[in-house]
Structures are given as structure tokens and as C-alpha cells.
C-alpha positions in Angstrom: -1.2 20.4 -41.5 0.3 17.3 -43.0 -2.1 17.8 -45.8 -1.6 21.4 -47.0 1.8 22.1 -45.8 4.1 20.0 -45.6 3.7 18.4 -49.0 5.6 21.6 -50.6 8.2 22.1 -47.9 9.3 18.1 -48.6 8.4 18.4 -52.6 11.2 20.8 -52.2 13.7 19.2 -50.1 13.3 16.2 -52.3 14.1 17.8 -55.3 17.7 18.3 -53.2 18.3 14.5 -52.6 20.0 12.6 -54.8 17.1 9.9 -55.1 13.7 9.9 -57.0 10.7 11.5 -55.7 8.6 8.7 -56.5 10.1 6.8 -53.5 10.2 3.9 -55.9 9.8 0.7 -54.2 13.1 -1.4 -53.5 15.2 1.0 -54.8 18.6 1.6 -53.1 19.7 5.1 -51.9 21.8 6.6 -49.6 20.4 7.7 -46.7 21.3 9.3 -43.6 19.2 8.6 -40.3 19.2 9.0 -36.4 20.5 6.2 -34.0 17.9 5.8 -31.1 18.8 5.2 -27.5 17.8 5.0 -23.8 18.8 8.2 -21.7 19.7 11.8 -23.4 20.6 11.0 -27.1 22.8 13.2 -29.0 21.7 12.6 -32.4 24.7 10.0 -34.4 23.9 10.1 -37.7 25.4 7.4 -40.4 25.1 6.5 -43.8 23.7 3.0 -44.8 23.2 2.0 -48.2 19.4 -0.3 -47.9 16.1 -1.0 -49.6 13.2 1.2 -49.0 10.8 -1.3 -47.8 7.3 0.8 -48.3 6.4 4.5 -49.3 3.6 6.2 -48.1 1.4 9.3 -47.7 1.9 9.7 -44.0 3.8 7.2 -41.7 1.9 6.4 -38.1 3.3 5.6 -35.4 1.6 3.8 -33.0 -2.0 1.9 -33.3 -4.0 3.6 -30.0 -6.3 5.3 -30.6 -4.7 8.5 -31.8 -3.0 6.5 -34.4 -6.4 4.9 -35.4 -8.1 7.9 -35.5 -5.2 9.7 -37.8 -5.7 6.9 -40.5 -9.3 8.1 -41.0 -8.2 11.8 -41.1 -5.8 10.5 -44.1 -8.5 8.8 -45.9 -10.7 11.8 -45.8 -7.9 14.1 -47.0 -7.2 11.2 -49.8 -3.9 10.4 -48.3 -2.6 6.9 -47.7 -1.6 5.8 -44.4 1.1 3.4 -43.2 -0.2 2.5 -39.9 2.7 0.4 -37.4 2.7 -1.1 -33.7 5.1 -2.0 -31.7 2.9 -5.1 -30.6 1.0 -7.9 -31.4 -1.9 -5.8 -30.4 -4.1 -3.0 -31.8 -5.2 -0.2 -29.2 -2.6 0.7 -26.8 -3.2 2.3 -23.7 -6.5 3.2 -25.1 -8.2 -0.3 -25.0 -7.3 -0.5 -21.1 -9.0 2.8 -20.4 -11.9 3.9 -19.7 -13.0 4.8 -23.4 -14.0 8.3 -22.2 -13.4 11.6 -24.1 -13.5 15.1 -22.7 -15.1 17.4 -25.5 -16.6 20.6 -24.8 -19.7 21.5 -26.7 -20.0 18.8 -28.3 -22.8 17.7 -30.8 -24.5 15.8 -27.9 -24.7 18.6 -25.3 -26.2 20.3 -28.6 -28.8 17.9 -29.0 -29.6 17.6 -25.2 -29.9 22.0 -25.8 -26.8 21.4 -22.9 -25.7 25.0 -23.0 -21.9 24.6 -23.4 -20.1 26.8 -25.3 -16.0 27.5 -26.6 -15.8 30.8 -24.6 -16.8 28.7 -21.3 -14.5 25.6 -21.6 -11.8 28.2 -22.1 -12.3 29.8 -19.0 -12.4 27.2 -17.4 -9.2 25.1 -18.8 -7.8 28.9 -18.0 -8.9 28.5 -14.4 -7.6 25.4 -14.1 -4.3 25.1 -15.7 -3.2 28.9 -14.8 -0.6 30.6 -17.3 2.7 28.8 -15.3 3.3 25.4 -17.2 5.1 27.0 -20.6 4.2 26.3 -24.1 2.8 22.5 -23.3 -0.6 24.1 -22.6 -0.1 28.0 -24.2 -3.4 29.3 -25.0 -3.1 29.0 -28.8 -2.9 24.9 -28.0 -5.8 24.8 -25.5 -8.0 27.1 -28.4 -7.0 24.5 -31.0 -7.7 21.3 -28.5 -11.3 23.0 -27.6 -12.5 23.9 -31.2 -11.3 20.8 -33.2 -12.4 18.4 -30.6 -16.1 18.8 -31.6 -15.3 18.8 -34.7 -13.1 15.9 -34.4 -16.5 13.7 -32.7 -18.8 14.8 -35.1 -16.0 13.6 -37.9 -16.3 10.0 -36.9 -20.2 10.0 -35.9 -20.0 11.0 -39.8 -18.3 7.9 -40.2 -20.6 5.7 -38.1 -19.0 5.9 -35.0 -21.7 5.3 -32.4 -21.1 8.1 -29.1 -23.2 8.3 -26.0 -23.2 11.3 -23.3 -21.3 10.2 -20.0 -25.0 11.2 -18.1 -23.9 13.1 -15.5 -20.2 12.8 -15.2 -18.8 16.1 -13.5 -15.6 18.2 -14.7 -13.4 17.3 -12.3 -12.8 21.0 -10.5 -16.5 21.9 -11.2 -16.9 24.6 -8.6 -14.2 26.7 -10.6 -15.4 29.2 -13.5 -16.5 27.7 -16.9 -16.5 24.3 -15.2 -19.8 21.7 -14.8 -21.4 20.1 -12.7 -23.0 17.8 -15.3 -19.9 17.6 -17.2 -18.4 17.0 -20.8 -17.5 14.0 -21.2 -18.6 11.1 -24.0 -17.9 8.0 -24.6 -18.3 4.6 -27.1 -21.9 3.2 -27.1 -21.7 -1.2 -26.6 -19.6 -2.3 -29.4 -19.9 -6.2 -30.9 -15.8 -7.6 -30.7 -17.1 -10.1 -33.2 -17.6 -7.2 -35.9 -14.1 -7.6 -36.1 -13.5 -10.8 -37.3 -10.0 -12.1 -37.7 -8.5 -9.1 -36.3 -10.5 -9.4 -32.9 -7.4 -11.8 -31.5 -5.3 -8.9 -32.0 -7.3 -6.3 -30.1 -5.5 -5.1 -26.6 -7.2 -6.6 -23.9 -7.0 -5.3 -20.9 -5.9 -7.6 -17.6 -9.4 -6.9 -16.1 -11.1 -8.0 -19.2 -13.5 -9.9 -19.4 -16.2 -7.2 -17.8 -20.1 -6.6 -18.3 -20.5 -3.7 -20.9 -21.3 -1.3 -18.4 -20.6 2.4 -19.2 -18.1 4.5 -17.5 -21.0 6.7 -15.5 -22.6 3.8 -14.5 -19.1 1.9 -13.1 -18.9 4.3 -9.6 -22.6 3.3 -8.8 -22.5 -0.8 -9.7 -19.8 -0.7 -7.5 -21.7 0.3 -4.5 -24.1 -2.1 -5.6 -24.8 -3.5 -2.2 -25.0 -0.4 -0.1 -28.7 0.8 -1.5 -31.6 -0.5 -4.2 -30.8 1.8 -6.7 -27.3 1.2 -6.8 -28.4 -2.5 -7.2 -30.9 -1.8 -9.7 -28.1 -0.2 -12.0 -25.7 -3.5 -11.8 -28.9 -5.7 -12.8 -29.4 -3.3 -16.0 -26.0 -4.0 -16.8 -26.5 -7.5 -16.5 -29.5 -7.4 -18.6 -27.6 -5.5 -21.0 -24.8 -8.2 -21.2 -27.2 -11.3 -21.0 -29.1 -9.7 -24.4 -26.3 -9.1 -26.3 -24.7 -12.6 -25.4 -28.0 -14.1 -26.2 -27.9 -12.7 -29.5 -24.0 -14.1 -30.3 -22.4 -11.0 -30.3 -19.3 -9.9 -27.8 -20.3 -6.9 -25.8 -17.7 -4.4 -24.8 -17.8 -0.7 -23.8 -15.4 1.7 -22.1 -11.7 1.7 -23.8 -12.5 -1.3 -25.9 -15.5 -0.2 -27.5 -13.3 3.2 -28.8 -10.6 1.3 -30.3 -13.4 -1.8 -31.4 -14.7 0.9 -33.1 -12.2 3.3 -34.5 -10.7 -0.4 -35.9 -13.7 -1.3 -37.6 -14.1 1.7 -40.0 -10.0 1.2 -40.6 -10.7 -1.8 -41.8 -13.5 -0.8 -44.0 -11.1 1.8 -45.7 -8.6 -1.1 -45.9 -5.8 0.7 -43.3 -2.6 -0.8 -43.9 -1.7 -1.9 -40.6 2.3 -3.8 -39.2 2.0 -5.1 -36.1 5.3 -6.3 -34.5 7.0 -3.4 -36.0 8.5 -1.5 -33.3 9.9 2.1 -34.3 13.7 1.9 -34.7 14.5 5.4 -35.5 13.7 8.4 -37.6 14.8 9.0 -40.6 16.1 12.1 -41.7 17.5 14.5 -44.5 20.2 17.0 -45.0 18.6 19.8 -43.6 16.8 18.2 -40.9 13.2 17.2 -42.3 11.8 14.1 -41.2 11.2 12.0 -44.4 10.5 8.6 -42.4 11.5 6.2 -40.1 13.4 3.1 -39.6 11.3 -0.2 -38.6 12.2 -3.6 -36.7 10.2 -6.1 -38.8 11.2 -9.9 -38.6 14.4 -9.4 -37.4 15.2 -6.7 -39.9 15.3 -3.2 -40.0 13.4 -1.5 -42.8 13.3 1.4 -44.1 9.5 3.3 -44.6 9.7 6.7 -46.4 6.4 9.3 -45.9 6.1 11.7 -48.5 4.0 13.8 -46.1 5.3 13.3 -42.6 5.5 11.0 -39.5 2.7 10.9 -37.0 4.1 10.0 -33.4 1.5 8.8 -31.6 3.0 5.8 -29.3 2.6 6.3 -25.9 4.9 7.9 -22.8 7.2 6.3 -20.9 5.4 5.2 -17.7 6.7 1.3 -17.9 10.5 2.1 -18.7 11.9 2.7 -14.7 15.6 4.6 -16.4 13.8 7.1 -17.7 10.7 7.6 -15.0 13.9 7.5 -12.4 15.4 10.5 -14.4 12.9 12.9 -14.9 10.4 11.8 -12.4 10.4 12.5 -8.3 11.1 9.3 -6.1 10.5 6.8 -5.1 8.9 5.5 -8.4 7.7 2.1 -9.9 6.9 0.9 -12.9 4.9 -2.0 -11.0 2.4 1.3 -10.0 1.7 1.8 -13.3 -1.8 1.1 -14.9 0.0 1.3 -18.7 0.6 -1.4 -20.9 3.9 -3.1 -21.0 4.9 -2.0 -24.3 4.8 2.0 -22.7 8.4 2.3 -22.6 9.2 5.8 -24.4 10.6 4.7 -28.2 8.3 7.4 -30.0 9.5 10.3 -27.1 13.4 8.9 -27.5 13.1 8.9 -31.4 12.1 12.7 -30.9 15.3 13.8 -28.9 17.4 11.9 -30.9 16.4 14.6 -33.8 16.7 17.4 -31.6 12.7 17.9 -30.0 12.4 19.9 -27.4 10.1 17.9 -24.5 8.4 19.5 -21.5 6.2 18.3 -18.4 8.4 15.0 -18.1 8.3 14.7 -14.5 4.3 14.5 -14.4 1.9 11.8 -15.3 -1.7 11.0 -15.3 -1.5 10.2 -11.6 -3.8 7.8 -9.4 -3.8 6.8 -6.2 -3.5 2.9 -6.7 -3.6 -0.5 -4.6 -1.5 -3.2 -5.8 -2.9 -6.5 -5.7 -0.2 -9.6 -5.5 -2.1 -11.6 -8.2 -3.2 -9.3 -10.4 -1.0 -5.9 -10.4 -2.4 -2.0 -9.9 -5.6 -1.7 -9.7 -6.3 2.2 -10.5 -8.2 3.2 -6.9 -10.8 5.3 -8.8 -13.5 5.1 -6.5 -12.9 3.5 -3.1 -11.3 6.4 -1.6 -14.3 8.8 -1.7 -16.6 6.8 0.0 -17.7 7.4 3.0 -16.3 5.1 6.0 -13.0 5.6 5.2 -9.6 8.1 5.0 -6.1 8.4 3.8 -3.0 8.6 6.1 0.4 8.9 6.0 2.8 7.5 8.7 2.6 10.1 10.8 -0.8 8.2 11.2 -2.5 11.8 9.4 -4.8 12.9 6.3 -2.8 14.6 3.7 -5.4 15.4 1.0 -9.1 15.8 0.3 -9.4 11.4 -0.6 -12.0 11.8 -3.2 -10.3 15.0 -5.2 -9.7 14.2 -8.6 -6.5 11.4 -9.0 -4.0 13.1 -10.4 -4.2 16.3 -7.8 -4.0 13.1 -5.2 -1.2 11.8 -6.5 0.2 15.4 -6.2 -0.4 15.9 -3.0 0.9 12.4 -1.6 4.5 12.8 -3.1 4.1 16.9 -1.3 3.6 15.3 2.1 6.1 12.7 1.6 9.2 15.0 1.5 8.4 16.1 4.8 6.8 12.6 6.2 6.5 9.4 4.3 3.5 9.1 2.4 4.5 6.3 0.2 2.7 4.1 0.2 0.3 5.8 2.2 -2.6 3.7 3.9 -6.4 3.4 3.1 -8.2 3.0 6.6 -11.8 2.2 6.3 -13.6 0.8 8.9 -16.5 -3.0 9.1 -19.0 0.1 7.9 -17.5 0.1 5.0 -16.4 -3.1 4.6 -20.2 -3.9 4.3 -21.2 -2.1 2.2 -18.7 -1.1 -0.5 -15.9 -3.6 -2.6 -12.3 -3.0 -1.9 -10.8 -3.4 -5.1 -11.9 -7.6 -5.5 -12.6 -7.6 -2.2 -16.9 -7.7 -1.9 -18.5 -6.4 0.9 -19.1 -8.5 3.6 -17.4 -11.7 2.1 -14.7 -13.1 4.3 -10.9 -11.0 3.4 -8.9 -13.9 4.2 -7.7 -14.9 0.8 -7.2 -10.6 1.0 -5.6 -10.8 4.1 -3.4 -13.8 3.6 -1.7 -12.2 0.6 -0.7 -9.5 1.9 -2.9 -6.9 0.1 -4.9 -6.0 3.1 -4.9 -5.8 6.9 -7.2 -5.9 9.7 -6.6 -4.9 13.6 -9.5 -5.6 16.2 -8.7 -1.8 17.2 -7.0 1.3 15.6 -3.9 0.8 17.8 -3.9 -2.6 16.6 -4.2 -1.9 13.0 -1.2 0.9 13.2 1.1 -1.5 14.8 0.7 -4.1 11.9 1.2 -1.5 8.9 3.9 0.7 10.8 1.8 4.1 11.3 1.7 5.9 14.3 -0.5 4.8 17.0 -1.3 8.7 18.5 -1.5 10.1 15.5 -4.1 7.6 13.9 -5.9 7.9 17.2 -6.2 11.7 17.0 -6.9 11.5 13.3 -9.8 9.4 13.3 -10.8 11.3 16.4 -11.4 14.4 14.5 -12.3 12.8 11.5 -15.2 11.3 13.0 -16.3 14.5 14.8 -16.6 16.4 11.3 -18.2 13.1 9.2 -21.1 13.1 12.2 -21.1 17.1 11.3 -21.2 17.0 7.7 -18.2 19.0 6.6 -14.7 18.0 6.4 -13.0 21.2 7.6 -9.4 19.9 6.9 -10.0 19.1 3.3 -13.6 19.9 1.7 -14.2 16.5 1.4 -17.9 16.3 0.0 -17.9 19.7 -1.4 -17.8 19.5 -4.9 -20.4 17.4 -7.3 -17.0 15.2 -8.6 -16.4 13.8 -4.8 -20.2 13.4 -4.5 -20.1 11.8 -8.1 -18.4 8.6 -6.7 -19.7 8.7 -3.0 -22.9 7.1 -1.2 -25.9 9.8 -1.4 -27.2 7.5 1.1 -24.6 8.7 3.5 -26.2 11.4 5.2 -25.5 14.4 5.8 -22.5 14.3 3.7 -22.1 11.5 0.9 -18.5 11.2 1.0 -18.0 11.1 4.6 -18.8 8.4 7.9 -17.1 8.1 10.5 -14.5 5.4 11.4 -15.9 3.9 14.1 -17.1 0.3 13.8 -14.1 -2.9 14.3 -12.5 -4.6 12.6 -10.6 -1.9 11.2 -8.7 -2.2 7.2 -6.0 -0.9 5.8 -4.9 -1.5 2.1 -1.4 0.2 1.1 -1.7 3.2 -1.2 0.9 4.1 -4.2 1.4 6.9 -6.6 0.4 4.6 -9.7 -0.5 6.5 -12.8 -2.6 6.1 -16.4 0.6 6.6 -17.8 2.9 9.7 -18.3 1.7 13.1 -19.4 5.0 14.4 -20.6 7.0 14.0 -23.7 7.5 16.1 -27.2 6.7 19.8 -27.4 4.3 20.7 -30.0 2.0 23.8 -31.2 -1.2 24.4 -32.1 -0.8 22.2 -35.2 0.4 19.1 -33.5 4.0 19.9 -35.3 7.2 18.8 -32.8 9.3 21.9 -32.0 12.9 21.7 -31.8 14.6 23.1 -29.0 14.3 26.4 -30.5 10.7 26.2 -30.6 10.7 25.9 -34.3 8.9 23.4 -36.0 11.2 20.6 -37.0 9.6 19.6 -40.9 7.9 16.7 -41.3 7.2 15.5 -37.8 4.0 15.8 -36.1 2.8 13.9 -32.7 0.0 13.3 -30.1 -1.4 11.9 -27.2 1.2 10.5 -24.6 4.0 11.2 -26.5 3.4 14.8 -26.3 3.6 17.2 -23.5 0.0 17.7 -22.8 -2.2 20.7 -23.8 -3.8 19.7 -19.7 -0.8 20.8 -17.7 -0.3 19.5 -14.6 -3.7 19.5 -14.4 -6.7 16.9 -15.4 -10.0 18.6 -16.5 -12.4 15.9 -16.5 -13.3 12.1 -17.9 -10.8 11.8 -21.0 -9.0 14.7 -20.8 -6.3 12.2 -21.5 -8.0 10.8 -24.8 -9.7 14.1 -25.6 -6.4 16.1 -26.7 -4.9 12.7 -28.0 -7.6 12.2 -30.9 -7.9 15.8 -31.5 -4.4 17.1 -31.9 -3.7 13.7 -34.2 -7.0 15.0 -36.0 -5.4 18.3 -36.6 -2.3 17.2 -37.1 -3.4 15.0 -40.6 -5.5 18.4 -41.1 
């Protein structure tokens, strides 16, 4: 779009202002722009008379890796990109994920003969997400997501981008028509941080890095590492893997750092103009409403960047700025939950209202249930709840949700029960079974819990009526819970909830656990308990756009010249989370059809 459209609509609307074209550099003109501000901005434009500190093809905002991926697209289309960050850092929320991308059919399956087609990932993104969550996910934008997105991967394996399948990692509602049990999702092969060079100091580490470059089909099995061989056998292949690659001077990374690694290694072969520290101040616009560029804090200073094609938001939600999450999200809510960078405070989504962008799906996010550890912050609980040994509870001392469902629906259903009975935090109650077996969080099986214990994080009763008096649930109805709990883990099926029924529960439970991986009973003392809290990824709603990644105004017209992706937007998902990188996915592809 910004390519072949929106040149002639601004080629026009320049020839209305009263300054050059050629966005000369350092000349002065007088121009008319958007104030930005926390909370519901009514748009308070002024006139300033300043330097235009850089022209360029297509303004960026935001280096994830939406933003990274964008700059390529210009470079292909012969356009020249202005890439800024907020930060010191390059890769956003990105570099803490899990580096995983959700792309139907793509060139991968193909190879493997896999099977996948368009017409089956529609239905099942149309089984999923339903027709009830407006234009965010209209079926002209989940079309667009699921035939650019191959096209998108194969773009940057053009490139040199190196992609491996995620072997074996399910859709995450794979029982429902169109979905798999073998999945979609792909993901960054080991990546060398030292390829990098100078600008490896300013790649966004995550707080759990350093980690062994294992892959993110591989993580749920190492992790259960002492509960059978071939769990065990997987974490000493990753070891290998990270021993050789040390051995041989390089930096091994995978997951969320090898996609941004990557995607910032062929920017700097095509010599990206990158600012970092340049937080977005505000857009800049014309007479008639056209985005021509933005304002930019740089030093101290605000500058002024004019795009002769259009401004790419891609900068993140708003998961770590508590005004905003407190007045469009349910309570209670934290920003402490939150699994998002620091710098995920909502400047990008606030730019857009301020210019009159209509926004949808603000009160969801990319929910996960998460333990917060006094040292070290959220840890994203990925895992831990769908292994067997172990169940959820509210106060009421009772199970509230199938624990190994997909984290968002979790998430869902925890803030449900807690209108009626408080569920936040809920409690993870797992019993010396699986305390020997499986890690909680940094907590390794069968290694003392003081230090755990001690700070708070966890807590331990000799019996269940002991263990509900320390952390406040009720003693009958924990009793009565486990008591029928255990009664349908001995039988196999969990009658309440399906735990165990689908292949994404199995996915991260113990096929040793017979007769039903993701379910034993709670039987064996001491008994555990870790608090549980509706943490998150990060936010899933923010600007309306269409098919063509433009920003609709209120009216659901395209406002001219401004186009956005991945957190920022309203997402083509839903309310609903379709499998590994269904956050990523739609983030790289609409910014890939947005610079188309």
C-alpha cells in the first residue's frame, strides 16, 4: 500500500502546502501537528515555525520486529526507510519472546508435503474467532493475514533468513475444524549475536537471558527434564548444541533473539537508518488530515521527520502504562503482571487517537497465567500448570478452568470466576509428586524450596488443611476439590474441564503420566502453592486497521498516510490466540503488506 498508493494521494496534497515537495533538508516551514497525551486526547493542533530534521520514504516507528521487518519490505520496493526507537535497544517485545511465528501453509509444511492449505486455516481462524469481535478480525483481514504470511516467510528466507519448523507444536484449539494437531508454527534457526558486531550491545535482552539456544518445541520437554530419559536426553542435545557453538567463538541464541538477531543483520547489510533514543512525540499532520510525519524527542529536542510516503506504527500496546490498562481493561490490574518490556507504555496507540483513529479490543491482551517471583519479576507460567500433579483454585478452595488450556483463554476464565469469587491471584497447588519431578518456575525438582519459601514466592503445608490456612483458601472446599480431582486423574479424564483432551494440553504435559498425561493426583505431602496472576505478553488492542494495514478513523475510513501493526493494532486474532506466534505472525505480515 505505501508503495503504490499513497505516493499520489500525498504528491497531491503536497502540491497544496505552501512548502517544497522535495522536503529539502533544514528548511523552515510552517507546520501544523498533533499534541500527544495520556488518557482520551482530543486532537490540539498549533503552528510552530522549525527545521525539518530528516526526509524520508517511509517513517517507522518502532524497531521490533514489525518495524525491522518493514525496512526490508522498503528496500525491496526501492524506498528508503527512517527507522526510530524509543530505546537504547533494538527488538522490542520481540527479543523477549519466544521467536515463534504462526504461518499457515507455509514453505516448510510444503517441503515436509505437510498438507496445509488457505481454505483450512480459514476455517479454522473462522471457528475460532466467530463473527462477534467487529472489524479487528473481519474476514477480509484474516484473508489478508493468512495469504501474505507465507509470502511474507518465504520474502526473508529470500533474503537469508534462516527458518526451522516448530516440530510438532499443536494449534492451540486443535480439536476445532481447520485446526492441527501438528501445527503451524516456525521459528529462527541458532543465530551468532556476534554477527552483529557493534550493534550487538544494543540488542534487547531479555531478563531471563542468558539461556542455552534451545528451540521453542524443545523448551516444554527440557523442562521436565528430570521426570523421564528422553526428556533428559533433549536438555543434553541442547547442551551439546550450546557447548559447540561456544567452542567455536560464536554467541548462540534462538527463540525471540534469534528473529530480531536476524531480521537486524540483513538491516544492516542494506544500511537501515536506524535512531535509537528517539521516542515518538507526535504525528504530524496536514490541512486535510494526511499524515505527512511525525515529531521526534532526540537529545533533548524535538525534531521534525517528514515521510513522503507514510508513517509505519509499529511500537507496541500499552501493557506497562497502569492509567491506561486501569481505563480500558477489567480489574484488578498490574503492570508488575506484565511479561512486556518497560518501554510498552502506549505512545504509538496515543499518537493514533490524537489524529482521530478509531481503536478496538482495548480491554484484552495476550493473557498468561503468571507467577511473580520477588527477585526476578513475572515469569510467564507457560508450562507448569498442565502437568500432571497439580490444579488451579480459586478461594473458594475450587478449579475454575481446564489448567493447561491455551493462556490467554486461562486468563479469561480466571477474571470470569473472579466477579463472582476471587480468583486473583488464584493458587497453583501441586503436590511432593510433582515437586520431584518437574521445576516450578526456578524452583528444580527435588532441591530444597527454602530460598522459595523464605521469599515469599511459594508455600508449603504438611497437609491440605494446612496449606489453605497459610494462603487464605478455604479449607472444605480444597478438601472436596482435591477429593474429586484425584478420583478423575486415577480415572483418566477430567470430567470438570477436559483436562488432557486435546494434543496442546498433552503438548506440555508428562506422556509418562499414565493414563492421562496431564493429570495425577494430589496426593503425596508436603503440599505447594505458588500465587497465580493474570499477567500477559502484552496488550492485544489498539488502532483499527483493514486489510491493508491502513489506520481507520472513527468513520472507518482510512486516515492518508498512516499505516500500523503488531501491538499497536487491534489484532486480526480476536479475543482469541490460534497457536505459537499468532502474536508475531499478524505483526510481521500486516507491516509486510502495509509497505506493499
Amino acid at each position: 500500500m505505501l508503495w503504490h498508493r499513497v505516493q499520489g494521494q500525498l504528491q497531491r496534497h503536497l502540491r497544496r502546502r505552501p512548502y517544497d515537495a522535495t522536503f529539502s533538508y533544514c528548511t523552515t516551514y510552517n507546520l501544523s501537528f498533533g499534541l500527544q497525551y495520556t488518557g482520551h486526547p482530543t486532537p490540539q493542533p498549533y503552528n510552530a515555525t522549525t527545521d525539518v530534521a530528516a526526509t524520508t520514504d517511509v517513517l517507522i516507528i518502532g524497531a521490533g520486529g514489525a518495524g525491522l521487518l518493514a525496512a526490508l519490505r522498503c528496500h525491496e520496493h526501492h524506498l528508503k526507510p527512517l527507522l526510530i526507537e524509543k530505546t537504547d535497544k533494538i527488538g522490542g517485545a520481540t527479543a523477549y519472546s519466544g521467536g515463534t511465528v504462526w504461518v499457515p501453509n507455509n514453505h516448510l509444511q510444503k517441503v515436509e508435503e505437510d498438507g496445509d492449505s488457505t481454505a483450512k486455516a480459514l476455517q479454522y481462524l473462522d471457528s475460532l474467532i466467530g463473527d462477534g469481535v467487529g472489524p479487528a478480525s473481519s474476514s477480509e483481514r484474516r484473508k489478508a493475514y493468512i495469504e501474505n504470511a507465507p509470502q511474507m516467510v518465504s520474502f526473508l528466507h529470500r533474503l537469508g533468513f534462516r527458518w526451522r519448523s516448530s516440530k510438532g507444536y499443536p494449534d492451540y484449539h486443535p480439536n476445532l475444524p481447520g485446526g492441527r494437531e501438528h501445527g503451524r508454527s516456525i521459528e529462527g534457526n541458532v543465530f551468532n549475536l556476534r554477527q552483529l558486531g557493534d550493534w550487538r550491545q544494543h540488542i534487547n535482552l531479555s531478563p531471563t537471558y542468558p539461556i542455552p539456544p534451545l528451540f521453542a518445541y524443545e523448551a516444554g520437554t527440557v523442562a521436565r527434564a528430570g521426570a523421564s530419559l528422553g526428556a533428559f536426553a533433549a536438555l543434553i542435545r541442547v547442551l551439546i548444541r550450546s557447548v559447540t557453538h561456544r567452542v567455536l567463538g560464536r554467541e548462540p541464541v534462538t527463540l525471540g533473539l534469534s528473529l530480531v538477531g536476524q531480521l537486524l543483520a540483513l538491516n544492516r547489510k542494506q544500511n537501515t537508518t536506524i535512531w535509537r533514543n528517539s521516542p515518538l512525540e507526535s504525528l504530524l499532520t496536514s490541512s486535510d488530515g494526511s499524515i505527512v510525519g511525525a515529531i521526534v524527542s532526540q537529545d533533548g529536542q524535538k525534531k521534525v521527520v517528514l515521510a513522503k510516503h507514510g508513517v509505519l506504527l509499529c511500537a507496541g500496546g500499552f501493557a506497562k502504562n497502569q492509567k491506561m490498562r486501569e481505563e480500558y481493561q477489567e480489574g484488578p490490574i498490574d503492570t508488575s503482571w506484565s511479561s512486556a518490556p518497560p518501554s510498552d507504555t502506549g505512545d504509538a496507540i496515543q499518537a493514533g487517537i490524537a489524529v482521530n483513529a478509531a481503536t478496538a479490543l482495548m480491554d484484552d491482551a495476550w493473557w498468561g497465567p503468571t507467577m511473580i517471583d520477588p527477585v526476578k519479576g513475572p515469569y510467564f507460567a507457560l508450562w507448569d500448570r498442565a502437568r500432571p500433579f497439580s490444579i488451579c483454585v480459586d478461594a473458594a478452595g475450587q478449579r475454575f478452568m481446564n489448567e493447561a488450556e491455551s493462556y490467554v483463554d486461562a486468563v479469561h476464565h480466571q477474571y470470569e470466576r473472579h466477579r463472582n469469587t476471587k480468583a486473583i491471584p488464584a493458587w497453583m497447588v501441586v503436590d511432593s509428586n510433582f515437586r520431584q519431578r518437574y521445576p516450578l518456575h526456578t524452583v528444580l525438582p527435588s532441591v530444597s524450596p527454602k530460598t522459595a519459601i523464605e521469599s515469599g514466592f511459594l508455600f508449603m503445608g504438611n497437609t491440605l488443611n494446612e496449606l489453605a490456612e497459610q494462603i487464605g483458601v478455604d479449607k472444605a472446599g480444597l478438601s472436596r476439590t482435591v477429593t474429586r480431582f484425584n478420583a478423575m486423574a486415577k480415572a483418566g479424564v477430567d470430567e470438570d474441564f477436559g483436562r488432557g483432551s486435546t494434543a496442546y494440553d498433552r503438548f506440555f504435559g508428562d506422556p509418562k503420566s499414565l493414563p492421562n498425561a496431564n493429570l495425577g493426583p494430589v496426593e503425596r505431602p508436603p503440599f505447594y502453592a505458588v500465587r497465580i496472576y493474570p499477567g500477559d505478553l502484552g496488550t492485544k488492542g489498539g488502532l483499527l486497521t483493514d486489510a491493508h494495514g491502513r489506520v481507520l478513523d472513527r468513520q472507518h475510513e482510512p486516515i492518508h498516510g498512516l499505516y500500523a501493526s503488531g501491538n499497536t493494532t487491534a489484532s486480526v486474532m480476536g479475543r482469541s490466540y490460534a497457536g505459537a506466534g499468532a502474536t508475531i505472525g499478524p505483526a510481521l505480515t500486516f507491516a509486510y503488506i502495509a509497505v506493499d
